[in-house]
C-alpha positions, -999 to +999 in steps of 0.1 A: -591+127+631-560+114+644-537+098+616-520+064+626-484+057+616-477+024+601-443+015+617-416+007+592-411-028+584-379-041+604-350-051+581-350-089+573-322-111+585-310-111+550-307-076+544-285-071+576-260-096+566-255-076+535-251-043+553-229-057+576-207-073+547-214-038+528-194-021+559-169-040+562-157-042+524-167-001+530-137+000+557-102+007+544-084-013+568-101-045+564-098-040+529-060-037+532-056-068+557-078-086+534-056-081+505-024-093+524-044-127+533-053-131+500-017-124+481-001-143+508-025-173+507-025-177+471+013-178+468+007-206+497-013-228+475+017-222+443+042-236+466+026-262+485+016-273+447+048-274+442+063-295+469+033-325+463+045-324+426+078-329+438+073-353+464+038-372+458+035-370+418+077-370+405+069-395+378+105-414+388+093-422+424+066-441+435+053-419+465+032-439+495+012-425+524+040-425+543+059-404+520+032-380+525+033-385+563+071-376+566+070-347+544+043-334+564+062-342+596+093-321+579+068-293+569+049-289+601+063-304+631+091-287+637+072-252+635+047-272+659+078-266+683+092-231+678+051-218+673+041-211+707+073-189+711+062-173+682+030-163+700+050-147+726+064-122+697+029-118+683+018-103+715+045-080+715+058-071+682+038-050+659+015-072+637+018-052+609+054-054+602+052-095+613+033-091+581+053-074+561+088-086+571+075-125+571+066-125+539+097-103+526+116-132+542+096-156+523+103-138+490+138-144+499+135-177+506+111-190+478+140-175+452+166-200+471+141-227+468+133-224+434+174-224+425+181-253+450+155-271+430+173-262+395+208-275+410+190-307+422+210-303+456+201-331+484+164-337+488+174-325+528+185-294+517+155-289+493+130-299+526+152-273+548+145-240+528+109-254+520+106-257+559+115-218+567+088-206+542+065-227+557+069-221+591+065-186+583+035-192+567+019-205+598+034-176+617+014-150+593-017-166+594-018-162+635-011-129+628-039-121+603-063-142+628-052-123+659-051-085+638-087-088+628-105-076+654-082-047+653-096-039+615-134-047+628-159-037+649-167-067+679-208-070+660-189-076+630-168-102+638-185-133+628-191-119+596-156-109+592-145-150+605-168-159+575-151-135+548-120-133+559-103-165+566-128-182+539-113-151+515-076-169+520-085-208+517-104-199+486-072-178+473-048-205+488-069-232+466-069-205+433-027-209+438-034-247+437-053-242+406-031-221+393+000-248+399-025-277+384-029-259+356+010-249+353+014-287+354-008-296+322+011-273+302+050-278+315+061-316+317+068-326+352+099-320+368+122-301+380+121-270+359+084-270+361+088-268+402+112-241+403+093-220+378+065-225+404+080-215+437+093-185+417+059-178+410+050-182+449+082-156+459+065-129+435+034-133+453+050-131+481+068-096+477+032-082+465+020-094+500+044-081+516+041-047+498+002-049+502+012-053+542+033-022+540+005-002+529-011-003+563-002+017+594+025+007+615+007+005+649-030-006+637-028-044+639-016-042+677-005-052+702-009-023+725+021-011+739+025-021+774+060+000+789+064-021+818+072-050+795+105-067+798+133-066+768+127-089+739+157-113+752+139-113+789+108-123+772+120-153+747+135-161+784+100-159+797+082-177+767+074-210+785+062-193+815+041-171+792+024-203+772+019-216+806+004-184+822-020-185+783-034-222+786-041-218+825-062-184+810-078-205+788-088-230+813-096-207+841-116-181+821-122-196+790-139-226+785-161-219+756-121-214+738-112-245+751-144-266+741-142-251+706-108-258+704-112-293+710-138-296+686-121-282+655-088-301+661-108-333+660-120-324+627-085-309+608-076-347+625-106-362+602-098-337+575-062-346+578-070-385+572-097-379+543-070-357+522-041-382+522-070-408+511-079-387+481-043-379+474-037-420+469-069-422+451-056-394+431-031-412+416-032-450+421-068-456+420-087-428+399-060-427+371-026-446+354-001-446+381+024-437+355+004-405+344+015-378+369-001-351+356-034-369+355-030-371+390-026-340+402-057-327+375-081-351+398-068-339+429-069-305+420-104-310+406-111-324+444-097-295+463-115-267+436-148-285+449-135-285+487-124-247+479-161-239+464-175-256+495-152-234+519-167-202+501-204-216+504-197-221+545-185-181+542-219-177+524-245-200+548-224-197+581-242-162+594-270-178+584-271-205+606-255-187+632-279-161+635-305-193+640-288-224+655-258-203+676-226-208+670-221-240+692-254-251+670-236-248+641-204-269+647-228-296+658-244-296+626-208-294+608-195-329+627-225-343+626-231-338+590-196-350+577-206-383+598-232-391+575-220-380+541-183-399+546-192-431+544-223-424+522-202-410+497-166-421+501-178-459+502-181-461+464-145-453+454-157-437+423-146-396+418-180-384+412-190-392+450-158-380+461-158-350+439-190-343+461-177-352+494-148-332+487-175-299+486-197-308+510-161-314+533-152-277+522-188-268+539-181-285+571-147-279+580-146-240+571-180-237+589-167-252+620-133-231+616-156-196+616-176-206+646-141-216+667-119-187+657-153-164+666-155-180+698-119-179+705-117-140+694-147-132+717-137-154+748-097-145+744-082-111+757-062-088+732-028-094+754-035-131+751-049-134+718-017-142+698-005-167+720-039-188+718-039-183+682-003-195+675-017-229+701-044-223+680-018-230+649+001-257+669-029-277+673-040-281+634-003-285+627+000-319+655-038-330+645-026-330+608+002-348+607-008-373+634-034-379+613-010-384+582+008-410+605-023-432+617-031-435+575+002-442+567-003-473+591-036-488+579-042-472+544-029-491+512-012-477+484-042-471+463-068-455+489-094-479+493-107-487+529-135-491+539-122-491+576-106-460+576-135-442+561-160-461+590-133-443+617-134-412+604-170-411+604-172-424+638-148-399+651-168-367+638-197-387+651-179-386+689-167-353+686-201-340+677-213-357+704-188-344+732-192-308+721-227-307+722-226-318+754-203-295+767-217-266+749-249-273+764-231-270+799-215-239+791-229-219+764-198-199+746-201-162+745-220-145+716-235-183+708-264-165+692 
């Protein structure tokens, strides 16, 4: 009598996730990038800690939203400029040592900081050294975006996109908490601020030794002899940025599309955190009390960080089920709904909650675009879109400082501005779907 097999049951959705995620925390090289995000990222959230305590919470200065605008403008705009020329270097310098000499630099640089801030030099002075270190932040983290699918293998990459950059704004919000916390036990002030950025330059040497650790040539790019001399490229650097956004409109419409979608929401994003930052200290607490202050807004953004780890966690998920277009619809159209449900009652517990579920949304929509990007986007291009990439939630955040600046008052309540912003992620959900449904992105399911 012939004996009939019973085919083995196939593996469930669930237990391929974890393989996958098994693999890649199995693969040395990952693990190594992944270790210089994370030590870089958490010194991120030490310092910028310490410049809102310096320039939003100083007890002797009565900071506005557009206090918050400019130093944001100071911070950001400027690299906003010199970042797309940086993509040019990305594409040809070796990745590896961008990551290990940037953040050597910003070793250097966060000890200069830290004594500027001791000899109470010229607040100008204090906002130009503060501006190097950032600048070089954003510089790393196109780097780490564009290395990873060097570290990876192409079916891993959305689960990568959901570890990885999730793995560094979880670690960049632990540095907040860590500077919160620094702030309840030192009084506010200068002392306290230096002692932080201090902190930040240590982490940032153990980045850049966790960097070193790697192999000079495995982060790319490859190495391409008939490429001109590094002078004769910077020469070439607005030809190149041209030569990358008409690649991205020719051949790379899905890029573009998701793109356009997450700038929209760092935009909303943008808005929503200057609103808690005023509600942080004018409306939830004594104006007077700084350090009350910054313990409800970095209550707010250890929610937002618990909801970015959550959108690692339920991201492959949906993805697998909805695509990735699917799943930056649901983001946008989500946050439309819980804003103004939420936000409309001015209290802390809603916006306690908001300020997770806003975690969910906006890293969700972040892992679907950078996927997208890294499928639809050619190694010898890749650095350039990314450092666009960069440019783009640098201009859509502090544009969106400026419009709150204009219409929001002192102490954070409006109901208007919360109304926009849910409109806006309404629109934006709107318009993607739309053109996702025209031109399906590659790897959408």
């Amino acid at each position: 009598m012939a004996i009939t097999r019973r085919a083995a049951p196939a593996p469930s959705t669930s237990d391929t996730g974890r393989a996958t995620l098994g693999a890649l925390l199995r693969t040395r090289d990952f693990r190594r990038l992944l270790a210089a995000r994370l030590l870089s990222q958490l010194s991120d959230g030490v310092f910028q800690v310490s410049l809102a305590s310096y320039v939003i919470f100083s007890p002797e200065r009565q900071s506005s939203p557009a206090d918050i605008a400019s130093m944001l403008a100071v911070l950001l705009l400027p690299f906003s400029v010199i970042g797309p020329f940086a993509g040019v270097l990305l594409d040809r310098w070796r990745r590896r040592q961008v990551l290990y000499l940037g953040n050597l630099a910003r070793f250097g640089l966060g000890v200069v900081t830290a004594g500027l801030l001791l000899g109470q030099v010229p607040e100008w002075l204090f906002f130009a050294s503060a501006l190097l270190v950032t600048a070089l932040n954003r510089f790393i983290l196109a780097g780490l975006s564009a290395a990873l699918p060097r570290v990876v293998a192409p079916t891993q990459l959305i689960t990568a996109n959901a570890l990885s950059p999730t793995a560094g704004t979880v670690a960049a919000a632990c540095g907040g908490g860590i500077g919160f916390l620094f702030h309840q036990v030192m009084a506010p002030g200068p002392r306290a601020d230096a002692a932080l950025v201090s902190l930040a330059a240590v982490l940032y040497l153990a980045a850049a030794l966790a960097a070193h650790k790697m192999a000079p040539d495995l982060l790319g790019p490859e190495h391409h002899p008939d490429r001109p001399d590094l002078r004769a490229a910077l020469g070439q650097a607005g030809k190149s940025l041209v030569e990358g956004v008409r690649y991205l409109a020719k051949e790379s419409r899905p890029a573009v599309h998701a793109l356009a979608a997450v700038t929209a929401a760092r935009f909303c994003y943008g808005v929503l955190i200057v609103t808690v930052l005023m509600l942080s200290r004018y409306t939830f607490n004594d104006p007077a009390d700084s350090q009350a202050g910054l313990a409800t807004l970095g209550t707010a953004l250890g929610f937002s960080a618990f909801g970015f780890f959550l959108a690692a966690v339920v991201s492959p998920w949906f993805t697998r089920r909805i695509g990735l277009s699917g799943w930056i619809v649901a983001c946008l159209a989500s946050a439309a709904v819980f804003v103004p449900a939420l936000g409309l009652f001015f209290d802390a517990g809603p916006v306690m909650a908001a300020a997770l579920l806003l975690g969910v949304v906006t890293q969700g929509s972040k892992i679907c675009a950078d996927t997208i990007v890294q499928n639809a986007v050619e190694d010898d291009y890749r650095g350039r879109i990314f450092a666009l990439y960069d440019v783009l939630f640098n201009v859509a955040f502090v544009a969106a400082a400026g419009v709150t600046a204009l219409v929001l008052p002192l102490n954070g309540r409006s109901v208007g501005v919360l109304l926009g912003v849910a409109a806006a992620y309404a629109l934006s959900a709107a318009l993607y779907a739309r053109a996702s449904r025209r031109m399906p992105p590659p790897g959408a399911q």
